[in-house]
N, C-alpha and C positions, 0 to 999 in steps of 0.2 A: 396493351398490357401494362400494369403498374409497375412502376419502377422504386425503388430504394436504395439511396444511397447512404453508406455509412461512412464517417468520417474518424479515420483514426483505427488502428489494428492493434488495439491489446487483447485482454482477456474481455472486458464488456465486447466490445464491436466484435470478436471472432466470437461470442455465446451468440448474440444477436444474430450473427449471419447465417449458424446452426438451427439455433431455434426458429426462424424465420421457414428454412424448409424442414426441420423436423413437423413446426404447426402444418406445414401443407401449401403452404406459400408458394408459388408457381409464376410470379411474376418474378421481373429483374432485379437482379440482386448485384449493386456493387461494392464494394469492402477497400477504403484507399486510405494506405498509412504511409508514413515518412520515410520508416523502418527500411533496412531493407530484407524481413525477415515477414513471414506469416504473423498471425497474430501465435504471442508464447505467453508463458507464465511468468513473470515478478521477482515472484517469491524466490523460488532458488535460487536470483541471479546474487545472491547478498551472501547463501550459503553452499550447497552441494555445487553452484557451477563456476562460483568463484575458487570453491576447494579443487574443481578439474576433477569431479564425481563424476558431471554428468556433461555432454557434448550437447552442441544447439541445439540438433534435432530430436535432443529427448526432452527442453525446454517448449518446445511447440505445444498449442493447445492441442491443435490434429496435425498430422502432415501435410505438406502444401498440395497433395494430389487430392483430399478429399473435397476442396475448392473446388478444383476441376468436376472432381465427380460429380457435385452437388449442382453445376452450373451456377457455381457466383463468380462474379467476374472480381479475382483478387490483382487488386495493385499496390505493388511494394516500391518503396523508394519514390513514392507521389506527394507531393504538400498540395493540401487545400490553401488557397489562396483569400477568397471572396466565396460569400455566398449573397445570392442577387436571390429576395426574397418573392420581387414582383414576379421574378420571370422563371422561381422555383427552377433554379439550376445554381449550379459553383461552377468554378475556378479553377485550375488548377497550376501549378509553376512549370509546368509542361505544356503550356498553352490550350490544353482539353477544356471544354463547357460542356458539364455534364447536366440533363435537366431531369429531377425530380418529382414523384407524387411525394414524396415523404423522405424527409431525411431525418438520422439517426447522429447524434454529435456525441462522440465517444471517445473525447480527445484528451483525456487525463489528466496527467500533469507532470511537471516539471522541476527539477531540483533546487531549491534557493541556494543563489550564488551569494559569495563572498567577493566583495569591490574594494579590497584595502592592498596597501603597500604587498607589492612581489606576491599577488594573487593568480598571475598572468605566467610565477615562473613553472618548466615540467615539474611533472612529479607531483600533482595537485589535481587528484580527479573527485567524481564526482560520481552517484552510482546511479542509474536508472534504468541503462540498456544495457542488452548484448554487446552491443562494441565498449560502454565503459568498460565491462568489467575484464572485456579482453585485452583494454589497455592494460586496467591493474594490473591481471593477470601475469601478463610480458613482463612486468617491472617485477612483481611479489620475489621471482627467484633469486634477484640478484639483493633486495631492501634489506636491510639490516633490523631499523629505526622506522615504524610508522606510527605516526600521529593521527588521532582518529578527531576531527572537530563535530562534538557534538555528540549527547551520552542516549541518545535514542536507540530503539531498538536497532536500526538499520545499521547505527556504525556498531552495537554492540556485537548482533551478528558478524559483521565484517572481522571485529576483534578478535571472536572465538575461531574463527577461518584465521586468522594471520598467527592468534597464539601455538595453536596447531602445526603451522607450520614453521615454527622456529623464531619468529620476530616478534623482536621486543618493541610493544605498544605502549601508547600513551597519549589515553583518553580526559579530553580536553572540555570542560564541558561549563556553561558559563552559571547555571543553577546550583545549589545549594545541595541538589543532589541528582543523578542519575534518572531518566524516567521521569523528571517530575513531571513533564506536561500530559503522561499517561496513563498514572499509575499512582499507588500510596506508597508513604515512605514505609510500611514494612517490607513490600516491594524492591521498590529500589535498595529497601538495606541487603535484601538477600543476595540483588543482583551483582551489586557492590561489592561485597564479600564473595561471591561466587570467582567474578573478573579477578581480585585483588590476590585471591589465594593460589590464581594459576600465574601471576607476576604479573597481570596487567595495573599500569602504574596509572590511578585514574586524580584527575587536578580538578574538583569543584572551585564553583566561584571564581572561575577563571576565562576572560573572553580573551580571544587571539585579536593583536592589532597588527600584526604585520606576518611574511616572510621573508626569508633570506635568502642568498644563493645567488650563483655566477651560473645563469640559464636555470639551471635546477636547480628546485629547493633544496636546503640543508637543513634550516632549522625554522620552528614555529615559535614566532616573539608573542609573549602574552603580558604584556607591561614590562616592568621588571625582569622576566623569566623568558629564558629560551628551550626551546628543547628539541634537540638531533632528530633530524626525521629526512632520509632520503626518498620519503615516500607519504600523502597526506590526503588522507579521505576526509572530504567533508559530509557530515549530513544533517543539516540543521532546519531540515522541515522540506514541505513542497507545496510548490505555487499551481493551483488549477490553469490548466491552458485555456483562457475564455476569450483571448484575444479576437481571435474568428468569428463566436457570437456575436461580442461587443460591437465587433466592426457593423454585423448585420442588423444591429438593433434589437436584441434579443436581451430581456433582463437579467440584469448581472450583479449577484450580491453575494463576495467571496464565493465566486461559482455558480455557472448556469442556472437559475432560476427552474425550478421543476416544479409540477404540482403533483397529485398522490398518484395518480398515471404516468408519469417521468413526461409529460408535455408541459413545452415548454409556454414563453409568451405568445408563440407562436403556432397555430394548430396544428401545423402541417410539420413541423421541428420536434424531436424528442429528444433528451440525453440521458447518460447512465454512466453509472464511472464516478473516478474521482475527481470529475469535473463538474460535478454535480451538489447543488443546494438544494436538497429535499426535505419534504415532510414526513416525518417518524409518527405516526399514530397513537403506537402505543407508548412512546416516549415524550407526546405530545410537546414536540419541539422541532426545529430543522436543523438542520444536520450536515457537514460536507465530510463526505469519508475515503479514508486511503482504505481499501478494505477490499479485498477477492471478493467472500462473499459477495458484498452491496455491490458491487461491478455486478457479477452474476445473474444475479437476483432480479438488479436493476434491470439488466436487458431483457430477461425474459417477458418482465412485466411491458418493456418498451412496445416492441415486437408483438405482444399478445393485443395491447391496445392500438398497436398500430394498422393489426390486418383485424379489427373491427372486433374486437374482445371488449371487456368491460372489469379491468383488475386496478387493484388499488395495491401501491406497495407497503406492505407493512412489515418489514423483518426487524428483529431482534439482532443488535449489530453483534460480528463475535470476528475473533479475529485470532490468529499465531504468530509465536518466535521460535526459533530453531536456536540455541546458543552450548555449543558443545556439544553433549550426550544428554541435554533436557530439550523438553517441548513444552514450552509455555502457549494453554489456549486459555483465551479470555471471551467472555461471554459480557455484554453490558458494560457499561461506566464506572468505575468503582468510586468516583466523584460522587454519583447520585444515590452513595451508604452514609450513613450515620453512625452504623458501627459494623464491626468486624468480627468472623467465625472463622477460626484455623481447625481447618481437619488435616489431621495425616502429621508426618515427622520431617520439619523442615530441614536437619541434619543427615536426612537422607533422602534430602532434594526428592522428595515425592509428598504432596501437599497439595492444601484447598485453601484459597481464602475467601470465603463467601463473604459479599457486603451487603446489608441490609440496610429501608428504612423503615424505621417500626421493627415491623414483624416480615416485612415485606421482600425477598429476597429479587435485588435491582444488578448483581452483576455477580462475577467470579473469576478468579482467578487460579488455574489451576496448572501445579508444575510434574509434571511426571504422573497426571491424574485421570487419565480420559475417560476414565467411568464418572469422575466427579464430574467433569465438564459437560459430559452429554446429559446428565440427572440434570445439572444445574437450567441448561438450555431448556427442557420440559418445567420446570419449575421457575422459572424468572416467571417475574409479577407477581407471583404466590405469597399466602404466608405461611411460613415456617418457622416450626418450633426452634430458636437459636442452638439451643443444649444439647437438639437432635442432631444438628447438623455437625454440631462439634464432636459427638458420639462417636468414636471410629465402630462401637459394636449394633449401631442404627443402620438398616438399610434404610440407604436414599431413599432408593423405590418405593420403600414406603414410605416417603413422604407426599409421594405426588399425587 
C-alpha cells in the first residue's frame, strides 16, 4: 500500500492531508509537525485570537478527531530531521524512520530575527504560532507601551488589536513609508492616516539598533531616539524553512524549487506553502508567497499530481488584512500597474483601487469593497475601460 508522508502541519499540509482522501486516496497517509497543535489557520493568530475572540480550537483547520476519522496518522510535537532520499524515508528527533513512496514538504516559514544589542531581553516576541501569541497575549494585560518593529501588515494588525485595547503604540519602521514592500504609496497614505488618527505614533526612516532594560525590555534605541516600550513585536518579514530540503539535496533558490506541478528536483518530493519557489503562468514569473490561498491551492494541485493526476498551478495571487473595522483584500501586484483607478469614497474607508497596465487590469485593491474585489478577480488580465472602472454609476459586471 502506498505511503505519504507530509512534512509540517499548517494550512498547506492539513489541505493536502484532506484532499488526499477527499480524491479517494486509500493508501497511508502521515501528517508530522513540530506544533503541538493539529494543522490551524495563521491568519487570525495576528487578529481575532490575539484580541481573545477566538480560542485554539476554533483556530483549527478541522478538529483533531477528523484525522482519526479519515485514518491519517497525525503527529504533533514531531521535528523532521533528515530525509535519506536513496532510501526514500526521514528522520525524525524522536528517533522514528519513516519510509516513503512520496513525500509532501509543507514546512513554511519562519519569522526573521533581530541579532543587535539586548535582543535576547523578555518582552520581545515575535508572531508566527499559537504559543507566540499566547505569550503576548499573557503580557498585553499588564503593557502600557508597545513598540511594533516593522510597518507590514502583520505588525499593523497587531497594532489595530493592541490600540483597541488600550496601549499606546509605536510603529517603528525603517522605510520611507509604511507597506512599502507591498503596496503603493496611495496605500500606505491611507493606511498611515487610518493608524495615526486612532493615536498610533508611526516613526519612518527609522531602524532600531539596540534595546534596553534590566531582564526586560523598557525601551527601543533607534540612533539618537529611544522609545518606552514594556512590550515589542517584531515583524520584519519571513524566512522559507528550506533547511531540511537543502540538507537532502533538493534545489533551493529563496525557497524550494517547484515546477508548475509543485515537484520538486526530486520526483518522488513535492512542496506547497510558503516555502515554496514557483512558476506563475499567467504572471509568467516565479514567485515565493506568504499567501493562504497559494498554500491551498498549492496542495491541492500537489496531492492531485501526486496520486497520478496531471494539473498545473496556475492561480492569480490574492490575499487579506483585517485592521480595525476594515477588511483589505488584494488581488495581484500592484507593482505590475502603471497607473491607478480609485472607485468608491476613501473618507469613508470603503474604496477600489484598480491598477492597470495599458488598458490591462493586473491587480486591486479593495478596502471595505467585496463586491469590487470579487468583479476585480473575474476580470484580472482583461482590458478595461479606466473611466468605467472609476464610474461608481457602471456596473462592474458589465464589464466582464
Amino acid at each position: 500500500m502506498s505511503h505519504i508522508v507530509i512534512v509540517g502541519a499548517g494550512q498547506a499540509a492539513g489541505q493536502a492531508a484532506a484532499s488526499l482522501r477527499q480524491g479517494g486516496f486509500e493508501g497511508e497517509i502521515t501528517l508530522l509537525g513540530d506544533e503541538a497543535y493539529a494543522p490551524y489557520q495563521r491568519p487570525p493568530l495576528s487578529k481575532q485570537y490575539l484580541a481573545g475572540e477566538l480560542d485554539a480550537d476554533k483556530v483549527l483547520l478541522r478538529p483533531e478527531a477528523f484525522y482519526a476519522g479519515k485514518d491519517i496518522d497525525l503527529r504533533t510535537g514531531v521535528r523532521v530531521t533528515a530525509i535519506d532520499r536513496a532510501a526514500k524515508s526521514i528522520s525524525t528527533d524522536n528517533g522514528d524512520t519513516l519510509s516513503y513512496d512520496q513525500l509532501l514538504l509543507a514546512t513554511g516559514g519562519r519569522p526573521r530575527e533581530l541579532s543587535i544589542d539586548g535582543s535576547d531581553l523578555e518582552g520581545i516576541h515575535y508572531l508566527r504560532s499559537i504559543a507566540d501569541v499566547d505569550a503576548i497575549r499573557a503580557e498585553m494585560g499588564s503593557a502600557k507601551n508597545m513598540v511594533i518593529v516593522g510597518g507590514g501588515y502583520i505588525g499593523l494588525e497587531v497594532t489595530s488589536v493592541a490600540i483597541e485595547a488600550g496601549i499606546n503604540v509605536t510603529v517603528v519602521e525603517m522605510e520611507d513609508r509604511i507597506l512599502k514592500r507591498v503596496t503603493t504609496p496611495t496605500m500606505s497614505e491611507f493606511y498611515h492616516a487610518l493608524h495615526t488618527d486612532r493615536g498610533v505614533q508611526i516613526e519612518l526612516n527609522t531602524s532600531v539598533s539596540g534595546f534596553t532594560g534590566d531582564k526586560r525590555v523598557s525601551s527601543v534605541i533607534c540612533g539618537d531616539a529611544a522609545f518606552d516600550a514594556d512590550l515589542v513585536i517584531v515583524g520584519i518579514g519571513i524566512l522559507p524553512n528550506v533547511e531540511l530540503a537543502e540538507a537532502a539535496g533538493l534545489e533551493i533558490d529563496n525557497g524550494i524549487v517547484v515546477n508548475d506541478h509543485c515537484r520538486t528536483s526530486d520526483p518522488d518530493i513535492y512542496a506547497a506553502g510558503d516555502c515554496t519557489n514557483h512558476p506563475n503562468p499567467t504572471l509568467d514569473r516565479r514567485l515565493r508567497l506568504e499567501s493562504v490561498p497559494n498554500a491551498m491551492e498549492q496542495s491541492r494541485v500537489a496531492v492531485t499530481n501526486m496520486t497520478g493526476g496531471d494539473k498545473v498551478y496556475n492561480a492569480v495571487p490574492w490575499f487579506w488584512s483585517d485592521q480595525y473595522d476594515l477588511k483589505l483584500q488584494m488581488v495581484g501586484f500592484s507593482t505590475d500597474g502603471d497607473t491607478e483607478v480609485v472607485r468608491g469614497d476613501k473618507s469613508a474607508n470603503e474604496f477600489a483601487v484598480f491598477y492597470l497596465s495599458g488598458n490591462t487590469l493586473v491587480a486591486a485593491d479593495a478596502v471595505n469593497s467585496p463586491r469590487e474585489f470579487m468583479v476585480c478577480k473575474q476580470l484580472y488580465g482583461k482590458q478595461v475601460d479606466p473611466a468605467k472602472l472609476a464610474d461608481p454609476s457602471v456596473d462592474l459586471k458589465d464589464l466582464r
